[in-house]
BALOBA-1460 file (C-alpha; in Angstrom, 3 decimals):
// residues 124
<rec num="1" residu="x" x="0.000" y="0.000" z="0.000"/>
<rec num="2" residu="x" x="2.379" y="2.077" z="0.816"/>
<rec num="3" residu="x" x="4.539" y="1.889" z="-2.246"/>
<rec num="4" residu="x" x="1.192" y="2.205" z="-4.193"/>
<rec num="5" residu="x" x="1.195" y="5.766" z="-2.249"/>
<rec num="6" residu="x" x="4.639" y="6.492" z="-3.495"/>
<rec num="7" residu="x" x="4.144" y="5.935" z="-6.977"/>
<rec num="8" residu="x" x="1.070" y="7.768" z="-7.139"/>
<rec num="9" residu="x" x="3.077" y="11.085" z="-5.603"/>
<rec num="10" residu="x" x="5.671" y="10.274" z="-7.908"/>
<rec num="11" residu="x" x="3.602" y="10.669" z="-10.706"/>
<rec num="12" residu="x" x="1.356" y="13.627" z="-9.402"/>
<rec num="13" residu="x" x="3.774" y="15.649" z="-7.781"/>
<rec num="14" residu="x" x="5.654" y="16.608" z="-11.412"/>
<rec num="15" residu="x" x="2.322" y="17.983" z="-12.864"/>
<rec num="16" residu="x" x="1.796" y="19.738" z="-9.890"/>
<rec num="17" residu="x" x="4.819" y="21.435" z="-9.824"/>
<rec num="18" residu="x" x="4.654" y="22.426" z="-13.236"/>
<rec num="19" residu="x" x="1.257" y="23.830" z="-13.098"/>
<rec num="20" residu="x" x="2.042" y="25.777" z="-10.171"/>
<rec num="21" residu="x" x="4.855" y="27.565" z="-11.937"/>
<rec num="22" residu="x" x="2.571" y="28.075" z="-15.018"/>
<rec num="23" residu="x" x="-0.198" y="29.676" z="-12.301"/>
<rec num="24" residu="x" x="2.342" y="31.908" z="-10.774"/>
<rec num="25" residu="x" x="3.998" y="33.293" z="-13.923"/>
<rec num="26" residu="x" x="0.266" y="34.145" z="-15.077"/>
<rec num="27" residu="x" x="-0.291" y="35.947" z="-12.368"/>
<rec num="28" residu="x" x="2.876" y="37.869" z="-13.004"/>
<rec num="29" residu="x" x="2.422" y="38.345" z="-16.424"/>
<rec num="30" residu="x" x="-0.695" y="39.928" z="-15.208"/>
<rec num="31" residu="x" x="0.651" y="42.132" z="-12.911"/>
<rec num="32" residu="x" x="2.963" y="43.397" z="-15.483"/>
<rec num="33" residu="x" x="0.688" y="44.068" z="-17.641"/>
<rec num="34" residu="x" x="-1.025" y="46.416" z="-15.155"/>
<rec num="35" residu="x" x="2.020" y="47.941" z="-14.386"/>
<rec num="36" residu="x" x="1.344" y="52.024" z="-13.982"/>
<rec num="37" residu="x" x="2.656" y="54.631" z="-16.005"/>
<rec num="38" residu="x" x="4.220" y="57.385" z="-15.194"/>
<rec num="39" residu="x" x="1.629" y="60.072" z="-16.351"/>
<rec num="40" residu="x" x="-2.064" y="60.002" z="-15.345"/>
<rec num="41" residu="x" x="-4.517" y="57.499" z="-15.783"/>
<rec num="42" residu="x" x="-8.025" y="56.432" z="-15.396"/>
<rec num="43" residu="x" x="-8.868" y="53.193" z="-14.101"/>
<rec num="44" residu="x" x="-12.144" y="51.866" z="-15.288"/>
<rec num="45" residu="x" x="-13.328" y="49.215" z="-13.222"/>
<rec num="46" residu="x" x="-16.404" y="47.281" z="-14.862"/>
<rec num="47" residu="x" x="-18.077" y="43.830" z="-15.494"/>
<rec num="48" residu="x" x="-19.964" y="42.634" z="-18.511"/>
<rec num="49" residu="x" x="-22.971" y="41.816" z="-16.427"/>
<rec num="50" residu="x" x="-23.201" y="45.305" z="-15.017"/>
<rec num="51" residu="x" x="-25.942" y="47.213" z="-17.539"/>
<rec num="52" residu="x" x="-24.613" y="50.372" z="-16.437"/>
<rec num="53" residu="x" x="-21.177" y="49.115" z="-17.681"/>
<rec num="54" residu="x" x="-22.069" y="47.975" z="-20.815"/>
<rec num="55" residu="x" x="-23.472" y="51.468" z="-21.476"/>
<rec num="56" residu="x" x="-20.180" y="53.172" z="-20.727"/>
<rec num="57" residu="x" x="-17.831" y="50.636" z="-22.218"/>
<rec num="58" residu="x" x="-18.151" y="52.889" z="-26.005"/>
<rec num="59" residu="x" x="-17.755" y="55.760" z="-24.340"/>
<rec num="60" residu="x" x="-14.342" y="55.042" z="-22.468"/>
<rec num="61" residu="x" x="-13.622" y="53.426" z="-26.304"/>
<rec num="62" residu="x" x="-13.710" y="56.378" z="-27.840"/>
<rec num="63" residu="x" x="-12.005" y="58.430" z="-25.573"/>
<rec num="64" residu="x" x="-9.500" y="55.478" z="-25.353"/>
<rec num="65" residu="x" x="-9.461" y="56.173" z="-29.319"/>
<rec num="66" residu="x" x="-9.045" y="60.067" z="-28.708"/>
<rec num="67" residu="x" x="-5.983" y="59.783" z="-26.683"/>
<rec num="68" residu="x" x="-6.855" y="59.466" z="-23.343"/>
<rec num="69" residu="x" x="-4.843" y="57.062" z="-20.666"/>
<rec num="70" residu="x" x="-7.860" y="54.717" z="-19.630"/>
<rec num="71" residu="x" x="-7.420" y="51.180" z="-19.095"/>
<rec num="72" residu="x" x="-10.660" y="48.804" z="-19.011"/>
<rec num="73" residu="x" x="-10.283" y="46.116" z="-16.281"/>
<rec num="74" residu="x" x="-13.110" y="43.643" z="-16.172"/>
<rec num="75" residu="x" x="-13.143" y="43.368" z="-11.851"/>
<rec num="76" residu="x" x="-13.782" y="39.141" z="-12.605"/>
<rec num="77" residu="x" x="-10.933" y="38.802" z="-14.495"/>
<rec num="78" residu="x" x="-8.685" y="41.043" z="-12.145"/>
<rec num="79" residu="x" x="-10.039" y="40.691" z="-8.795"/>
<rec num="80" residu="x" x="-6.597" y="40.985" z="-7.022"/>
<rec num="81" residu="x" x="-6.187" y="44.297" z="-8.688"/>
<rec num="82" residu="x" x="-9.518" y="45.838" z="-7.989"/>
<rec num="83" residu="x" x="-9.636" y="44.215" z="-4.423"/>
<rec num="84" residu="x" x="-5.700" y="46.543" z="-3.709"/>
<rec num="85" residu="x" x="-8.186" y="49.974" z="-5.093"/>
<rec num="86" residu="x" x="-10.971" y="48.304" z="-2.883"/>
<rec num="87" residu="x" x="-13.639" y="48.389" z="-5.632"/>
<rec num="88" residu="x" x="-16.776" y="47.500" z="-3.985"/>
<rec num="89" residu="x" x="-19.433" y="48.532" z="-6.703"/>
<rec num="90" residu="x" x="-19.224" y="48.489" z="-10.687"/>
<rec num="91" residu="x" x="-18.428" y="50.801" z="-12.656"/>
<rec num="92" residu="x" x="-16.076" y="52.694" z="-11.012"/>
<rec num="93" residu="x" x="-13.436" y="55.305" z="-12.789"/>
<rec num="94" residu="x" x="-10.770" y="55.545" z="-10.814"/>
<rec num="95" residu="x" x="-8.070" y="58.656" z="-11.166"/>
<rec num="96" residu="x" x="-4.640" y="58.581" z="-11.197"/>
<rec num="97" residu="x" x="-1.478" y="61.081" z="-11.303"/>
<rec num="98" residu="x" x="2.192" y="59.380" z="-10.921"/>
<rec num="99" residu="x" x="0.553" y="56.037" z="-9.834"/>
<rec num="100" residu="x" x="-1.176" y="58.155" z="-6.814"/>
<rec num="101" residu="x" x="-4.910" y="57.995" z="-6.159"/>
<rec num="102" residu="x" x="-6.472" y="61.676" z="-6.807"/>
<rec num="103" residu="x" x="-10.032" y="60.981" z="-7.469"/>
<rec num="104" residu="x" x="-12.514" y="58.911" z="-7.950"/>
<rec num="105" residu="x" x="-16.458" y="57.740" z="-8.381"/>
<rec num="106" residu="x" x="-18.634" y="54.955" z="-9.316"/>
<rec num="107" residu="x" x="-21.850" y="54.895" z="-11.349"/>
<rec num="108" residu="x" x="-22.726" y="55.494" z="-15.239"/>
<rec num="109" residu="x" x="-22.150" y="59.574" z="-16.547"/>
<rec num="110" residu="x" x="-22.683" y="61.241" z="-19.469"/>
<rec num="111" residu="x" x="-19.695" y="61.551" z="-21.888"/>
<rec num="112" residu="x" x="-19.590" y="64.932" z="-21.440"/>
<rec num="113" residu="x" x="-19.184" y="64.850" z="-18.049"/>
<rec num="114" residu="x" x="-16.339" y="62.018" z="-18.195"/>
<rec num="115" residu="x" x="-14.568" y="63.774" z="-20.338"/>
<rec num="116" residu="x" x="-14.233" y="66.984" z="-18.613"/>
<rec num="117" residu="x" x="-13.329" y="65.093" z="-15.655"/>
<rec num="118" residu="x" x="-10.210" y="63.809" z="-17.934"/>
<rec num="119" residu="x" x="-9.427" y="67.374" z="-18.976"/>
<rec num="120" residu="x" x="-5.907" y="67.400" z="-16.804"/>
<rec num="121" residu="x" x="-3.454" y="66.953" z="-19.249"/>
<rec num="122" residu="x" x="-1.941" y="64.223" z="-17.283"/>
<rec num="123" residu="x" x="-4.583" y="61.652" z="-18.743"/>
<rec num="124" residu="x" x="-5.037" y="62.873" z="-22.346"/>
């Protein structure tokens, strides 16, 4: 029985090892790739089943298009990140200068008013 045990962890313990190391370098892939800039950003926290999300998803698009710093971050796909800004309700734009929260609110707004909220040259 007991060398039954040992062969089994022989041949489990290799593919566990290996997909731990694949796990881990995902997760720092991902944190790379959220890595923040030096200049100002906006942080728009949303999910695709949030209806108000949906709604402003074309709108940070196009301004995304027009040359402002936004980055779209889906909150089930990135739940370490939103958990460090402590993003309790979707969507949420967060603001930031030099990697330093300077504002920030949740709910759907018109473009108008997102976009002179953006106006600081830091995120455009």
């Amino acid at each position: 029985m007991r060398v039954y045990i040992a062969c089994l962890l022989l041949l489990v313990a290799p593919a566990a090892i290996v997909y731990g190391i694949k796990e881990y370098q995902a997760i720092q892939e991902e944190r790379q790739r959220f890595q923040l800039p030096a200049h100002g950003e906006v942080l728009f926290f949303n999910a695709s089943w949030c209806g108000p999300c949906r709604k402003m998803k074309p709108i940070v698009r196009r301004m995304k298009r027009q040359g402002y710093h936004m980055r779209d971050i889906d909150v089930d796909r990135n739940r370490e990140l939103a958990d460090e800004y402590g993003i309790r309700s979707v969507p949420t734009f967060v603001f930031l200068e030099n990697g330093d929260e300077v504002d920030r609110f949740s709910g759907s707004t018109s473009p108008e008013r997102l976009r002179a909220l953006c106006e600081n040259p830091a995120y455009h």
